[in-house]
C-alpha positions in Angstrom: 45.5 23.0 73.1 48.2 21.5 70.8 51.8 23.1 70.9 53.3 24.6 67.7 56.6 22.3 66.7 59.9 24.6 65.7 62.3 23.2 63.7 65.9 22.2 65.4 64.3 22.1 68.6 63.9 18.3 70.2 60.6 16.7 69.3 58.4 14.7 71.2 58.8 11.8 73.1 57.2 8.9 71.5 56.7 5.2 72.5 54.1 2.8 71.0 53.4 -0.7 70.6 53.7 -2.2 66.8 51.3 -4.3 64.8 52.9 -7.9 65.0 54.9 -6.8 68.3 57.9 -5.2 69.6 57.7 -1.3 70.3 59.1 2.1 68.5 60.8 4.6 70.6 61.9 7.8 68.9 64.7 8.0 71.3 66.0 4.4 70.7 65.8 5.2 66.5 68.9 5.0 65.2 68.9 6.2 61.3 71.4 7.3 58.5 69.7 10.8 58.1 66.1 10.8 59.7 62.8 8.7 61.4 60.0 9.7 59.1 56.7 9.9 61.7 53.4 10.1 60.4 50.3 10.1 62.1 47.0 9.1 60.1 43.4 9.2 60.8 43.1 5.3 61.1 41.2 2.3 59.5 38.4 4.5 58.8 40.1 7.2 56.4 40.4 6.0 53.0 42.5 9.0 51.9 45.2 7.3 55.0 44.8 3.8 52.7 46.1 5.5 49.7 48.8 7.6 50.9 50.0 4.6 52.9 49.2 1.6 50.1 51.7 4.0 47.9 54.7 4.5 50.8 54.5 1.1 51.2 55.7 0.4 48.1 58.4 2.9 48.5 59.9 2.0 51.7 63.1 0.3 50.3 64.0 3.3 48.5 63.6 5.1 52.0 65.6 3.0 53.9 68.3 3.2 50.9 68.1 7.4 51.5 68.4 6.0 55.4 64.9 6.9 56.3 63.4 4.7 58.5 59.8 5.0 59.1 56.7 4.6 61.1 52.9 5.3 60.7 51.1 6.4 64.0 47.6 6.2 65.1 44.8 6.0 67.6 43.5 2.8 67.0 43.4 0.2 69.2 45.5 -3.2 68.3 42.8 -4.7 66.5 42.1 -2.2 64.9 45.8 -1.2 63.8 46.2 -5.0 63.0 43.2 -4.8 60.5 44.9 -1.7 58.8 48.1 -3.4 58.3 46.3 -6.9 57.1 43.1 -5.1 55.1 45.8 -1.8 53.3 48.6 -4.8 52.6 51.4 -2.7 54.7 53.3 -5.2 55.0 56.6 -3.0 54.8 55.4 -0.4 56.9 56.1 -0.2 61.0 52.8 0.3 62.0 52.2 2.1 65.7 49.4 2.0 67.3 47.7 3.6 70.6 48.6 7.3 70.5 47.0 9.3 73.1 45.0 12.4 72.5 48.6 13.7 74.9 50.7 12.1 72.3 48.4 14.1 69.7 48.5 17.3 71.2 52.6 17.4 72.4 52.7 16.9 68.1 50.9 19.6 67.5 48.5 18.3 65.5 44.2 18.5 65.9 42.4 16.2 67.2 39.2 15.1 66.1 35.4 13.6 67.3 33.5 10.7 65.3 30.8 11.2 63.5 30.5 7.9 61.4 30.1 4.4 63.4 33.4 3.4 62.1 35.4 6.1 63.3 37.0 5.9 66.9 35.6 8.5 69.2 38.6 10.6 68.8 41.7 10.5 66.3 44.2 12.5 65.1 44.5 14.6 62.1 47.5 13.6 59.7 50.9 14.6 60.3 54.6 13.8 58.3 57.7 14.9 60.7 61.3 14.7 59.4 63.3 13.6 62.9 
């Protein structure tokens, strides 16, 4: 069962591997006024492509508010490397690997495949303001 998140109160550790290398910690982040986390579906969810194809085109005013971002999901690597080459996010700090753990301490649902190009299990979207 996922936990309910209460504002003011210290999120979630969070530590995963980025497309093209490296690793984002929440802990380490370091931004003017907040770390925008989002979790999305994954390669498979086209409704993802479009809210991410758009942010990505907004990311410079973000880190002008001093937002720094990331987009979180389930996918493996490749898979995460195919999002971030196939949806042209070239701007965006793509995180990949989240656990169902990870998921869950976020409070958000979890889901099971049901099309072939779905992994078995991937979280629902998610925007936090940290």
């Amino acid at each position: 069962m996922s936990q309910k998140l209460i504002p003011d109160t210290q999120a979630p550790a969070l530590s995963l591997a980025l497309v093209g290398g490296g690793t984002w910690t929440l802990v380490d982040q370091a931004p003017k006024n907040f770390s925008m986390v989002i979790f999305y579906r994954g390669l498979h969810c086209p409704v993802c492509k479009m809210y991410l194809t758009k942010l990505n085109g907004l990311i410079d005013m973000a880190a002008e508010a001093g937002v720094n971002v990331v987009a979180v999901s389930m996918d493996p690597e490749d898979r995460a490397t195919q999002t971030k080459t196939d949806w042209e996010l070239g701007n965006i700090d793509l995180a990949y690997g989240a656990t169902a753990d990870d998921v869950r301490n976020w409070g958000l649902y979890l889901s099971t495949a049901f099309k072939d190009a779905e992994i078995p299990q991937f979280a629902e979207p998610g925007l936090f303001w940290v």
